[in-house]
MIROZA-475774 format. One line per field, with one value per residue (C-alpha): residue in one letter; x, y, z. Coordinates in steps of 0.25 Angstrom, whole numbers. Example, Ala and Ser with C-alpha at 12.3 -4.5 7.8 and 13.67 -1.06 7.14 Angstrom:
MIROZA-475774
resn (a; s);
X (49; 55);
Y (-18; -4);
Z (31; 29);
end
This chain:
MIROZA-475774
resn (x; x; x; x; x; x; x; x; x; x; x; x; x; x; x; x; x; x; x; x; x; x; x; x; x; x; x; x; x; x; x; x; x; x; x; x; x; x; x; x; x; x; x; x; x; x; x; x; x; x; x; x; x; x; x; x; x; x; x; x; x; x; x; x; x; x; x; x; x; x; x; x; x; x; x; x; x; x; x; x; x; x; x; x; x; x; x; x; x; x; x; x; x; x; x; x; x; x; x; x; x; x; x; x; x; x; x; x; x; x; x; x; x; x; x; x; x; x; x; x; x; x; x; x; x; x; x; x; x; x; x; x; x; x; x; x; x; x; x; x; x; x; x; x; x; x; x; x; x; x; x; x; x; x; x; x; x; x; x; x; x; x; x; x; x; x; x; x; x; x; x; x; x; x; x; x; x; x; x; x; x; x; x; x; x; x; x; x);
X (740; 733; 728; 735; 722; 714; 723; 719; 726; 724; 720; 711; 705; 703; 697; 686; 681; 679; 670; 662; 660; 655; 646; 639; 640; 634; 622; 619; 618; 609; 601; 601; 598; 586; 582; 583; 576; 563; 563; 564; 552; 545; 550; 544; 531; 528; 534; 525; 513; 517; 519; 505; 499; 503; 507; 497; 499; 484; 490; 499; 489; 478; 487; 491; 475; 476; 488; 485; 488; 498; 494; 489; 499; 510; 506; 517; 516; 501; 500; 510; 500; 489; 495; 499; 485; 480; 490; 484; 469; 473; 479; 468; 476; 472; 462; 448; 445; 457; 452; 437; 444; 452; 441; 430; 441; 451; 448; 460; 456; 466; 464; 449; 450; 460; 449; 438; 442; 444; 438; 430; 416; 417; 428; 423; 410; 419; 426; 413; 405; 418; 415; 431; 429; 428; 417; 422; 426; 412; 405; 415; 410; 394; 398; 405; 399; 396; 384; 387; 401; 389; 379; 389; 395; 382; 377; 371; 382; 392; 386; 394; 394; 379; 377; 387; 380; 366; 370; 377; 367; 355; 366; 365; 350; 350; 350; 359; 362; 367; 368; 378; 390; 400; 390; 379; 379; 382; 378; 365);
Y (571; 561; 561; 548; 547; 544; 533; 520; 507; 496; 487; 499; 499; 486; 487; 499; 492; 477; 483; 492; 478; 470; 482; 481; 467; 467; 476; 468; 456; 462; 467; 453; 447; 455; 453; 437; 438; 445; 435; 424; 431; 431; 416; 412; 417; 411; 398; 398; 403; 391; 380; 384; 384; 369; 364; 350; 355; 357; 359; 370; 376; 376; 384; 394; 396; 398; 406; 422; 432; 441; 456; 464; 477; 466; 466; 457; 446; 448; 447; 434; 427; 431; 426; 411; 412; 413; 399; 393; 395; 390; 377; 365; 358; 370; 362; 367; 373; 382; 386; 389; 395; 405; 407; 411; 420; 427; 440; 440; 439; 432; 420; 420; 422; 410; 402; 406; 397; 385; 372; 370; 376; 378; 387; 395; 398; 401; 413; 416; 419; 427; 441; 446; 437; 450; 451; 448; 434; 431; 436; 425; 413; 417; 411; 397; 383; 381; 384; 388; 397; 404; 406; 412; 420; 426; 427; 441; 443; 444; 456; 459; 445; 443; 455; 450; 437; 442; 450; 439; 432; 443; 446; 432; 433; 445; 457; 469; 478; 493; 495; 483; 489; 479; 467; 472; 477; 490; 492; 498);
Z (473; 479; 493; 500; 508; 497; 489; 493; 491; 483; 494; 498; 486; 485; 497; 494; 480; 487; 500; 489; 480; 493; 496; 483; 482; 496; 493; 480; 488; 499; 485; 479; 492; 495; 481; 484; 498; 489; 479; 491; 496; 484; 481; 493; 493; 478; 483; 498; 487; 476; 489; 494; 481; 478; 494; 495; 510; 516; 533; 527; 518; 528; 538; 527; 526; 543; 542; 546; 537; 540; 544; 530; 533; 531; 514; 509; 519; 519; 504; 504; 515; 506; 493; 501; 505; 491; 486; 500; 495; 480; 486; 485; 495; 502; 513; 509; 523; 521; 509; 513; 525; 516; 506; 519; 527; 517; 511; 501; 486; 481; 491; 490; 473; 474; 483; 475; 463; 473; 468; 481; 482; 497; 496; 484; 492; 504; 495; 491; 505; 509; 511; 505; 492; 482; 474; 461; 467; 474; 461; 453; 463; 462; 447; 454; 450; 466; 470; 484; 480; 471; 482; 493; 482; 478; 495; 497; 506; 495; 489; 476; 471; 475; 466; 456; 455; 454; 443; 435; 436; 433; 420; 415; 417; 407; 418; 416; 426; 425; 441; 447; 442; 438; 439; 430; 414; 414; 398; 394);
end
C-alpha cells in the first residue's frame, strides 16, 4: 500500500514538472545570455577596431592617441586599449603629430610594427630613434628608402641595429663573420 503522504495530485503534478521546466529553461537562458553578452563584447571591440581603422575623424583619433592606458594588471582592458591603439596608428587620417607622438612615446610592438610601415618618413625615423622599437624592427628601417629613417636607425645608440646594419653592409661588401651570432655567417 501506498503511503497517502507521498501520492500527489494531478494539479500537483502538474505543478512540480512546469517549475522544474521554468528552472531549466531559466538557467539556459541565463547560459545563452552570458554567451550573447561575450560575443557583444567581442563584437564591439572588432566593430570600435574596424571604425577606427576607417573613421575620416582626425579630433577623435587624435584623442584616442592622448587617451591613458589603462593600468597593465587589468590585461584584458589593457590589451583592448593596446589593440585600438594599433587601428588608431594605422589610420592616415590619423593627424601626423599624433602619429610621431605614438611612434616617439609607445613601447608596444604591435603599434610601433604598425607605425613602422607608415608612408611618412618623419614618422618611420620617429619609430626608429625610439629606444622600445625591437631590434629586429630598427634593423628592418636601417634598410628604408629615407635617408634619415636610416641614419636614426643605424645611431650608436640603438646598439643592436647598429651592429646589424654594419654587418649587412660588411656581408654585401664580401665580409663574413663567425663571431656576431645571428648577424654574421656562421659557415666555415
Amino acid at each position: 500500500m501506498i503511503p497517502t503522504d507521498r501520492v500527489l495530485s494531478m494539479e500537483q503534478m502538474v505543478q512540480q514538472t512546469f517549475n522544474a521546466s521554468v528552472q531549466l529553461i531559466a538557467g539556459a537562458e541565463s547560459s545563452l545570455m552570458e554567451k550573447r553578452v561575450e560575443m557583444a563584447e567581442t563584437e564591439s571591440l572588432s566593430a570600435e577596431y574596424e571604425f577606427l581603422r576607417h573613421t575620416e575623424d582626425a579630433a577623435e583619433l587624435s584623442k584616442r592617441c592622448h587617451m591613458p592606458l589603462p593600468d597593465v594588471s587589468d590585461a584584458a582592458a589593457f590589451s583592448r586599449a593596446t589593440a585600438l591603439l594599433e587601428a588608431v596608428a594605422g589610420n592616415m587620417h590619423t593627424p601626423l603629430e599624433d602619429r610621431i607622438f605614438l611612434a616617439q612615446t609607445m613601447p608596444y610592438p604591435n603599434i610601433l610594427v604598425k607605425l613602422s610601415t607608415d608612408p611618412e618618413a618623419s614618422v618611420r625615423e620617429a619609430v626608429a630613434a625610439n629606444t622600445d622599437s625591437k631590434d629586429w624592427l630598427v634593423g628592418r628601417l636601417t634598410k628604408d628608402s629615407d635617408d634619415n629613417v636610416r641614419k636614426s636607425a643605424d645611431e650608436p645608440g640603438n646598439d643592436l641595429a647598429y651592429a646589424y646594419g654594419r654587418c649587412t653592409r660588411f656581408a654585401h661588401a664580401g665580409f663574413r663573420f663567425g663571431s656576431f651570432g645571428r648577424f654574421g655567417d656562421r659557415r666555415r
